[in-house]
LOBA-420954 format. One record per residue (C-alpha): residue in three letters; x, y, z. Coordinates in steps of 0.02 Angstrom, whole numbers, padded with zeros to 5 digits, always signed. Each point is the difference from the previous one (the first is absolute). Layout:
% residues N
alaXYZ ...
This chain:
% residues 590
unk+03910+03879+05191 unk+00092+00051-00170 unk+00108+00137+00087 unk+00036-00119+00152 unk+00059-00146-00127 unk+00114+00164-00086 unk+00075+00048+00178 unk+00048-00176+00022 unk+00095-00041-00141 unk+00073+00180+00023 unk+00047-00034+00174 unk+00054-00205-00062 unk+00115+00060-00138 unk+00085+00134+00093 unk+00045-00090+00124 unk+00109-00133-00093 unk+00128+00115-00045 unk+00031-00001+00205 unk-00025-00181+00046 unk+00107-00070-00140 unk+00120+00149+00026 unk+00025+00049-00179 unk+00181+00053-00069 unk-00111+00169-00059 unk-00076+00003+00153 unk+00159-00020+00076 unk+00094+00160-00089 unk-00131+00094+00026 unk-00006-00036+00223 unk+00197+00025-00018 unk-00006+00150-00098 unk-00131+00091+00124 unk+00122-00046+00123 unk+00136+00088-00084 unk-00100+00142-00010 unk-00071+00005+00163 unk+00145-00022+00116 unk+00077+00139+00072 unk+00200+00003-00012 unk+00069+00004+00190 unk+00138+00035+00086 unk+00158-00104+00006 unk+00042-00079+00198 unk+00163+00085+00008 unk+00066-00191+00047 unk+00058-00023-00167 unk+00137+00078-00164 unk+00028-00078-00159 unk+00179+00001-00055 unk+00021+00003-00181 unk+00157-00089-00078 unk-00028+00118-00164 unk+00080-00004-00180 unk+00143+00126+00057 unk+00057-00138+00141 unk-00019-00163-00115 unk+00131+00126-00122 unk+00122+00045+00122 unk-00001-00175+00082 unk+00057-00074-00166 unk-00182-00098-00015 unk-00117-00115+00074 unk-00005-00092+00099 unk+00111+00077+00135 unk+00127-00119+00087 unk-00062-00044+00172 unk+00130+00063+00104 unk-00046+00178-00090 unk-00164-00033+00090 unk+00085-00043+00142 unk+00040+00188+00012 unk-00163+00052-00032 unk-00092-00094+00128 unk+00140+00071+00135 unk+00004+00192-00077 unk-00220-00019+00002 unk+00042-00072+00204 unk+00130+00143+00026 unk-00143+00140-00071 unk-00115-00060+00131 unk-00113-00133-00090 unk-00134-00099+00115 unk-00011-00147-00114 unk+00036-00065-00207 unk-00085-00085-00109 unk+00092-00036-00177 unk-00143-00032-00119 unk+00120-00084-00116 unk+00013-00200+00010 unk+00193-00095+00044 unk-00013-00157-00080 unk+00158-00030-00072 unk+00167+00024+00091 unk+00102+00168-00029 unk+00134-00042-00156 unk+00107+00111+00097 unk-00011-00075+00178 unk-00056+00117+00081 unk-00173-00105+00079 unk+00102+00005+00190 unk+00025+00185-00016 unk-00182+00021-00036 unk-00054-00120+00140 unk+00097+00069+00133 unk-00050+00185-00031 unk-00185-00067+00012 unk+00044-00087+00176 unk+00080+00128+00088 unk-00098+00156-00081 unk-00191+00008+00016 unk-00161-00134-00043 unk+00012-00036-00190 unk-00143-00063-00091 unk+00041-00088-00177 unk-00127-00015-00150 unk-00048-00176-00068 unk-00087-00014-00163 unk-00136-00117-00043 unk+00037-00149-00139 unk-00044-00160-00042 unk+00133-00103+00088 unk-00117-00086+00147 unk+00141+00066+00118 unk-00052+00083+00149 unk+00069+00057+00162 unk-00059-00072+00155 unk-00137+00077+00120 unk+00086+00103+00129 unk-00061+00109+00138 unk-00206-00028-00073 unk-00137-00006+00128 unk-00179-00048-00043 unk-00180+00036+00064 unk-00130-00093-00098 unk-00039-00172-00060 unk+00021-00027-00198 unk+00075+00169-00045 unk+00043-00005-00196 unk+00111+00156-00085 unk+00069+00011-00176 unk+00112-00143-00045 unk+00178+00021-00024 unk+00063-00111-00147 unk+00195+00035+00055 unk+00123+00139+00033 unk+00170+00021-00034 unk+00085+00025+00166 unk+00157+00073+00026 unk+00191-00065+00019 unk-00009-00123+00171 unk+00142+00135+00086 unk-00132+00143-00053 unk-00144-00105+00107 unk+00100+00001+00159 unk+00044+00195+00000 unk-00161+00079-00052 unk-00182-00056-00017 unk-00086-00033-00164 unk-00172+00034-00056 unk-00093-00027-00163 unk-00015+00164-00116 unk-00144-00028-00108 unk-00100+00108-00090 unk-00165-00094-00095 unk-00099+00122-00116 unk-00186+00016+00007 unk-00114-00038-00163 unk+00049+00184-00069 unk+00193-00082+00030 unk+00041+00170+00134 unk+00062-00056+00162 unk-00118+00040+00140 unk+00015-00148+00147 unk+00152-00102+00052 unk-00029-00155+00107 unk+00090+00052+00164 unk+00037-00188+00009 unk-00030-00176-00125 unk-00046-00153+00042 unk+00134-00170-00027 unk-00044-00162+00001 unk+00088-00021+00179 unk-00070+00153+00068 unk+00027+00199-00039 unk+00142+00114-00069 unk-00004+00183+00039 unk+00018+00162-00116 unk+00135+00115-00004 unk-00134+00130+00070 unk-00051-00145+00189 unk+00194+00012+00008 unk+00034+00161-00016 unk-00137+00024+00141 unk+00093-00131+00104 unk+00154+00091+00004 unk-00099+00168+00020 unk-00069-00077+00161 unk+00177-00106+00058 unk-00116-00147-00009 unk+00035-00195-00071 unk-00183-00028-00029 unk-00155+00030-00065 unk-00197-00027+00015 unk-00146-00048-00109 unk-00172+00000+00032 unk-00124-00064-00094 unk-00153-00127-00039 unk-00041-00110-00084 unk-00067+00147-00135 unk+00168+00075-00015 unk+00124+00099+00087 unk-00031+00123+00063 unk+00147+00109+00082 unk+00184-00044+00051 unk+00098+00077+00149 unk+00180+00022+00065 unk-00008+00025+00187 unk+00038+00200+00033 unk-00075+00061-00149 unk-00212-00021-00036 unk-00056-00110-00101 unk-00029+00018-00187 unk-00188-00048-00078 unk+00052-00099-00155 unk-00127-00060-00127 unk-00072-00185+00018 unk+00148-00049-00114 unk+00140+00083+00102 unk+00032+00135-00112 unk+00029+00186+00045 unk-00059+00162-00099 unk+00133+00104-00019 unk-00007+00178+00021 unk+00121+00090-00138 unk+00082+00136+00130 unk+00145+00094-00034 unk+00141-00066+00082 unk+00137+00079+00001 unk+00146-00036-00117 unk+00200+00016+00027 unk+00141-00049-00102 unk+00183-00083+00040 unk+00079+00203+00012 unk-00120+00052+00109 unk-00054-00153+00123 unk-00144+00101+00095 unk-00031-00149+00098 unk-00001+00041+00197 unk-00118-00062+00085 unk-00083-00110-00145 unk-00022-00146-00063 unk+00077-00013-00177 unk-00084-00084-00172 unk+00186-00039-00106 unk-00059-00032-00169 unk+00062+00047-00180 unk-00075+00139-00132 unk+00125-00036-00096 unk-00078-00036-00192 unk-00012-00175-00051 unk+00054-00077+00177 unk-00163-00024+00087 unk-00167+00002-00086 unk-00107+00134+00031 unk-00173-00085+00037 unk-00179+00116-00031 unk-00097+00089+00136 unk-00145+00120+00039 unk+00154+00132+00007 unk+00098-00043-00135 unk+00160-00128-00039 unk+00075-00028+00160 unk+00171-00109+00023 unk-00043-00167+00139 unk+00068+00127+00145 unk-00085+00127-00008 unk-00146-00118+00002 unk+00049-00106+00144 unk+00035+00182+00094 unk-00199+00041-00042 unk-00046-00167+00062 unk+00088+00023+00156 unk-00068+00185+00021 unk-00157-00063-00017 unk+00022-00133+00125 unk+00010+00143+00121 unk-00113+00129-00067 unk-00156+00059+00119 unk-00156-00057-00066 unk+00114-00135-00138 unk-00118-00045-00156 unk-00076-00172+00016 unk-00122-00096-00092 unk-00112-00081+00141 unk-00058-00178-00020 unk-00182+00057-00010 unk+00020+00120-00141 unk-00094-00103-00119 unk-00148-00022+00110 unk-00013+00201+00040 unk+00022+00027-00183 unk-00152-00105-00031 unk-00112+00082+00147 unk+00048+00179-00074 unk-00035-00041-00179 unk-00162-00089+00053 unk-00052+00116+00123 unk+00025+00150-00133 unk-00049-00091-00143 unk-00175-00024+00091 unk-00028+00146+00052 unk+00022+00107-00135 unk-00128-00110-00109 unk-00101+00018+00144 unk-00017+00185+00036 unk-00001+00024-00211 unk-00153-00113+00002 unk-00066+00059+00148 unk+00006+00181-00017 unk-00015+00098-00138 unk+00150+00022-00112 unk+00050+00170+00101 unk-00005-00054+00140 unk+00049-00178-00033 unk+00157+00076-00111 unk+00047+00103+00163 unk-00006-00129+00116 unk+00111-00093-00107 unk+00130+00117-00034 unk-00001+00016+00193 unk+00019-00187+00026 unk+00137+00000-00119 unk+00099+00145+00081 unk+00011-00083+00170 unk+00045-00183-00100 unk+00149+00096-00044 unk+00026+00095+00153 unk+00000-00153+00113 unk+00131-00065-00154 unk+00089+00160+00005 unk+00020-00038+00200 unk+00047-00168+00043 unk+00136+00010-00120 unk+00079+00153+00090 unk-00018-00107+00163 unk+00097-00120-00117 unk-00129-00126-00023 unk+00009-00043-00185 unk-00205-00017-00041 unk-00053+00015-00183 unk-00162+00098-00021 unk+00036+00068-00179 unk-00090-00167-00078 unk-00127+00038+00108 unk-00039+00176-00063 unk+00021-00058-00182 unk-00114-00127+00026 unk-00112+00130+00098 unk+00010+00109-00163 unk-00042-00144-00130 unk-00150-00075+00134 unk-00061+00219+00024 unk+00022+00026-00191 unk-00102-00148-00025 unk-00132+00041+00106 unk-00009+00180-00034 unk-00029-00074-00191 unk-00148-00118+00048 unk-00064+00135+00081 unk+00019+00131-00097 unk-00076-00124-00126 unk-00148-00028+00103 unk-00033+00161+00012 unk-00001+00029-00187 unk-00110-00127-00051 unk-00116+00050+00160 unk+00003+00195-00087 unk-00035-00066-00161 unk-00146-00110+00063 unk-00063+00156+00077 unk+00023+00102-00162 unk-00093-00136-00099 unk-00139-00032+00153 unk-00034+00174+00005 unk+00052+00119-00132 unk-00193-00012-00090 unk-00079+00032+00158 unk+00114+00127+00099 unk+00078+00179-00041 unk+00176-00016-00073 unk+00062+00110+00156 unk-00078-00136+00112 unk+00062-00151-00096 unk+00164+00081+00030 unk-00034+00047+00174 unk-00021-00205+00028 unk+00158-00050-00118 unk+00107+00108+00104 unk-00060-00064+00160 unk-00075-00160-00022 unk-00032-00014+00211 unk-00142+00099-00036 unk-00101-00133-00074 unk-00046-00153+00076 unk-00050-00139-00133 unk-00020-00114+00130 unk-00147+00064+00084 unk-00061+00118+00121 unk-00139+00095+00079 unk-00027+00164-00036 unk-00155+00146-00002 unk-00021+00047-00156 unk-00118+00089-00104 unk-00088-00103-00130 unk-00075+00078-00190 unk-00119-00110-00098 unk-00051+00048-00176 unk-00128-00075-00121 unk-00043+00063-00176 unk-00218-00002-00012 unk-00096-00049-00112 unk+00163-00094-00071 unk-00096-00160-00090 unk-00125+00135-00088 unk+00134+00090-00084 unk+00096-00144-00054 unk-00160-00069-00090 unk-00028+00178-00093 unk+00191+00042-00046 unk+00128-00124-00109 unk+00111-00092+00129 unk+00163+00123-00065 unk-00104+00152+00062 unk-00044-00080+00158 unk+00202-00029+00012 unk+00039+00173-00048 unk-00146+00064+00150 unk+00065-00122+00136 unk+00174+00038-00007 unk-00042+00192+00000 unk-00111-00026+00152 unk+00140-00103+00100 unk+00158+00108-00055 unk-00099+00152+00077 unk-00028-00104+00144 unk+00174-00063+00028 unk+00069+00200-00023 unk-00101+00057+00124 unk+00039-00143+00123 unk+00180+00019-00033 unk+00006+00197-00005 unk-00081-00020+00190 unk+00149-00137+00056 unk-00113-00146-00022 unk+00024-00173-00063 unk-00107-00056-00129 unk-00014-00193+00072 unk-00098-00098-00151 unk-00120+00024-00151 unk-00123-00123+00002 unk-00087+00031-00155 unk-00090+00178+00001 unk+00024+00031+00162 unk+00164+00062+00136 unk+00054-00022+00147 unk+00130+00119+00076 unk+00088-00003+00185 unk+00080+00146+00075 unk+00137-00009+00139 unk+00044-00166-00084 unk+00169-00027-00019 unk+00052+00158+00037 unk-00050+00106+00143 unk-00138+00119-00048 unk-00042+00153+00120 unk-00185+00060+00010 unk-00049-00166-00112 unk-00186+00002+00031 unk+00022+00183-00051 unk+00094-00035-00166 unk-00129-00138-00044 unk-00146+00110+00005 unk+00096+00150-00100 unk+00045-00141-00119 unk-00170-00052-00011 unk-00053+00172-00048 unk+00129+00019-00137 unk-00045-00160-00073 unk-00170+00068-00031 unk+00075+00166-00065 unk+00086-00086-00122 unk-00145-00131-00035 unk-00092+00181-00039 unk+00135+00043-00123 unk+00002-00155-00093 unk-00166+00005-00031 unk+00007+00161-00089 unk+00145-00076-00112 unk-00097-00165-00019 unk-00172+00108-00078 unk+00127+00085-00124 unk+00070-00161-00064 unk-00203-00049+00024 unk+00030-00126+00101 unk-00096-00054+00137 unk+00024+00074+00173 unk+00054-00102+00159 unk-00054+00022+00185 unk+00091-00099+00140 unk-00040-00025+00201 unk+00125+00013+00135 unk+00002-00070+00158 unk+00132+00028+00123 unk+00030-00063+00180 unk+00164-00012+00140 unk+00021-00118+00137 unk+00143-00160+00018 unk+00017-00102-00126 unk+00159-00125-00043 unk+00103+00048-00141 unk+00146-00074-00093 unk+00024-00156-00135 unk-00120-00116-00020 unk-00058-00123-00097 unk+00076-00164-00066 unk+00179-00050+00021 unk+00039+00016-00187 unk-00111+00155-00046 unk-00045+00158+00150 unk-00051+00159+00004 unk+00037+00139+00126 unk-00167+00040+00046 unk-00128+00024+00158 unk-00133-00118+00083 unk-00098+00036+00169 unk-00185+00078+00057 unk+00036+00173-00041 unk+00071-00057-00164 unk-00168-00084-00049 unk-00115+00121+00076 unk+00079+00160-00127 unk-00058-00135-00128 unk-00168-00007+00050 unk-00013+00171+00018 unk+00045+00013-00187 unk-00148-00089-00034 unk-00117+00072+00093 unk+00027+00182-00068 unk-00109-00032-00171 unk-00131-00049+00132 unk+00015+00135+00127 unk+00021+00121-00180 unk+00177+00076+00046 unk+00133-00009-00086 unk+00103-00007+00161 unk-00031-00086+00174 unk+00116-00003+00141 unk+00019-00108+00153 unk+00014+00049+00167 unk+00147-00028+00045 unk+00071+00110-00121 unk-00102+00146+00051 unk+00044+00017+00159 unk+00185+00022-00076 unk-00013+00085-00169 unk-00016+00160+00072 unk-00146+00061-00079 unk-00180+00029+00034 unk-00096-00136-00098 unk-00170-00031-00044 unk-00102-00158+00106 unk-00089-00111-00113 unk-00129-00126+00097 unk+00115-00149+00041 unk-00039-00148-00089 unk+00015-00194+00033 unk+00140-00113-00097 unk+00023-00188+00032 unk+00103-00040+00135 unk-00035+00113+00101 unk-00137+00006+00155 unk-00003+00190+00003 unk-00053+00123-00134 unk+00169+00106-00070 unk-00005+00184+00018 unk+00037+00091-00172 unk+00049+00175-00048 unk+00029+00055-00171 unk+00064+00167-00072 unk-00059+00106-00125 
């Protein structure tokens, strides 16, 4: 319940960052981007034509009298240019008269497209040549434009060159066309596309969630974002000069590079003047598999951070951290692949939160895990480290799946000891020597069991009770138990001669062992258990302790593990315990 709580608030907090589409957030979407996309190749459609420092010098300054780009426009026409689009605004009427010059060159020569720059004058041009499909379409509102001189209007067409900056203030989109209050104004880029395609109007199509794509009949339609905006693709295009004019066959950008004439605005690429930006726009416009940000993004974002984000706690919890860690990395690789993909189809889908947040949700639970794990080896360490070899304890703290504290059923071999003649001695000796005698008597005991890969389970006073093939696999257990039992008798034998030098009185214990099912694995209250063993084969080893003093062996050994110790024992006459209708048969060994 505790780590499902943790994956929630994981899963709740990383989230917000997407829904309320934070400005960090933000940067770091755009900057994956940025990264991401591969730089194409330009149309061919298209040259910029750069009015540089050396012209504004030898022209005498800027601006340039309009009949001078009178004989521009008709030298750019005479060099075999399909179209023109002057990225430069007209507002104000040439000081030198030269506005009819200018006019008439762009009526007889080729479609010219003039630039119109946003402000906050409430002016707008009227709607011309729009055509919609959908009911309550909304786009980015225009809050004016400063359109050109009236004789400009009726030579060439005008179109809004705007460039709005993202949260990291680069250029990335440009609305291909703004809403008015009377209805919608087009960018320079729709009417460059207009005169590309020799058409007067254009199409959008949308809902009532956005828009999503505008045509111009003759060319295919470009997927815009829900707000109308286009991705532009930062291409090459290439670049000529007033001396050169490498125009045939294109459709030329006019703009100025010369310094301190036109701002230079920040992109992806660099500082770019407003031409060479409305050239990318319109390259991108035609561009094979354009960048677009589809109207769903947002909910596939969600599904792929969810979907991951689930997952990997899933297979961490699930599996073991190997495994689980794999898995993950996996998951992760194809997160990004599928990112990696749709964004060279041109479908601009984030994944990178995604994977960060798939790396903070793993991380954390690799940690809980990893966690649970160590408190699980330490309670293993502390559970069994008095009753277990070290190389066993180890054996379980390295791979805790080898124990199960929950419970199970296993065949075991079972060891009872009991010290006789216990309450005589402890009347005879002072209770520190009967201390000193006890633990002697049990720490050869618990060697023995522990040299032969046993557990010692309990003391319960004088006496022991050991298990073998309990937790860990034990080959040959009813084997192991009987050698054990041996060399606890050995020993027993040994101490005894140490015990008469320190004159102390000696000790002599009975064994009982017996194998068969029994259930094995924590038990006992909720707030205080013990790893130990109950079942029928459990209790009859017990009884078989006890009935050695009265059969007069030191050792007696139940059936079941005779038949599977191996060795050739010695059959006692089978004796009756409570509980059970038949008598038990008994061997012993000598």
């Amino acid at each position: 319940m505790k780590k499902t709580l943790i994956f929630l608030a994981l899963m709740f907090g990383l989230s917000l960052p997407m829904v309320y589409q934070t400005v960090p957030y933000q940067t770091l979407k755009l900057k994956t981007f940025d990264a991401l996309i591969h730089k194409k190749e330009p149309t061919g459609f298209f040259t910029i034509l750069n009015i540089t420092e050396e012209d504004v010098i030898a022209e005498g300054g800027y601006p340039f009298p309009r009949s001078r780009l009178a004989e521009i426009q008709k030298k750019l026409y005479g060099n075999g240019a399909i179209g023109v689009g002057w990225v430069i605004a007209f507002t104000e009427k040439d000081r030198f008269g030269g506005d009819g010059d200018f006019a008439m060159s762009m009526r007889m020569t080729v479609p010219t497209v003039l630039a119109m720059f946003n402000n906050e004058s409430n002016d707008y041009p009227p709607t011309t040549g729009t055509v919609i499909l959908g009911e309550n379409i909304q786009g980015i509102k225009a809050n004016g434009v400063r359109q050109n001189i009236p004789i400009f209007r009726t030579s060439a067409s005008q179109g809004v060159a705007s460039a709005p900056t993202e949260v990291d203030n680069l250029v990335r989109q440009i609305p291909l066309l703004m809403q008015t209050p009377n209805g919608w104004v087009a960018s320079f880029g729709t009417e460059v596309l207009k005169s590309l395609a020799q058409q007067n109007s254009y199409i959008i199509k949308g809902s009532e969630i956005g828009i999503e794509e505008i045509a111009v009949k003759g060319i295919p339609p470009t997927k815009l974002d829900k707000y109308g905006r286009q991705w532009i693709s930062w291409v090459d295009t290439p670049q000529t000069t007033l001396q050169e004019m490498d125009v045939k066959g294109k459709f030329v950008f006019v703009g100025v590079t010369a310094k301190g004439v036109m701002p230079q605005i920040a992109t992806p690429v660099g500082l770019l003047e407003p031409h060479k930006i409305q050239a990318a726009l319109s390259e991108s416009i035609l561009i094979e598999d354009s960048l677009y940000v589809p109207n769903w993004n947002l909910t596939a974002e969600l599904v792929i951070f969810i979907v991951l984000g689930s997952l990997t706690w899933l297979v961490l919890n699930a599996l073991g951290i190997t495994g689980g860690l794999l898995l993950a990395i996996i998951f992760h690789v194809l997160v990004a692949f599928i990112g990696f993909y749709l964004i060279s189809k041109g479908v601009l889908i984030d994944t990178m939160w995604s994977l960060i947040s798939g790396f903070i949700i793993s991380s954390s639970a690799f940690y809980l895990r990893f966690r649970e794990q160590y408190k699980l080896r330490q309670q293993i360490k502390k559970q069994f480290e008095h009753y277990l070899d070290p190389r066993q304890v180890k054996q379980l703290q390295k791979n805790p799946d080898l124990l199960k504290l929950g419970g199970e059923k296993r065949t075991c071999t079972f060891l009872f000891t009991d010290l006789r003649g216990f309450t005589a001695m402890s009347e005879k000796v002072s209770p520190e020597e009967v201390t000193y005698i006890m633990n002697r008597v049990l720490t050869v005991q618990q060697e023995a069991v522990q040299s032969h890969g046993g557990m010692v389970d309990k003391y319960i006073g004088d006496a022991m009770m050991a298990i073998f093939n309990a937790p860990l696999d034990l080959k040959n257990h009813s084997m192991v138990a009987v050698d054990c039992a041996l060399e606890i008798m050995y020993q027993i034998n040994l101490l005894n001669k140490e015990l008469k030098k320190e004159d102390k009185p000696s000790v002599a214990i009975g064994i009982g062992i017996n194998s068969g099912e029994a259930i094995i694995g924590n038990m006992g209250s909720k707030n205080r258990f013990d790893y130990t063993a109950i079942g029928d084969a459990v209790n009859i080893a017990a009884r078989l302790e006890s009935a050695t003093k009265e059969r007069g062996v030191d050792i007696l050994i139940g059936e079941q593990t005779e038949r599977y110790c191996g060795y050739h024992l010695e059959p006692l006459e089978p004796i009756k315990v409570k509980g059970k209708e038949n008598s038990l048969k008994i061997y012993t060994c000598r």
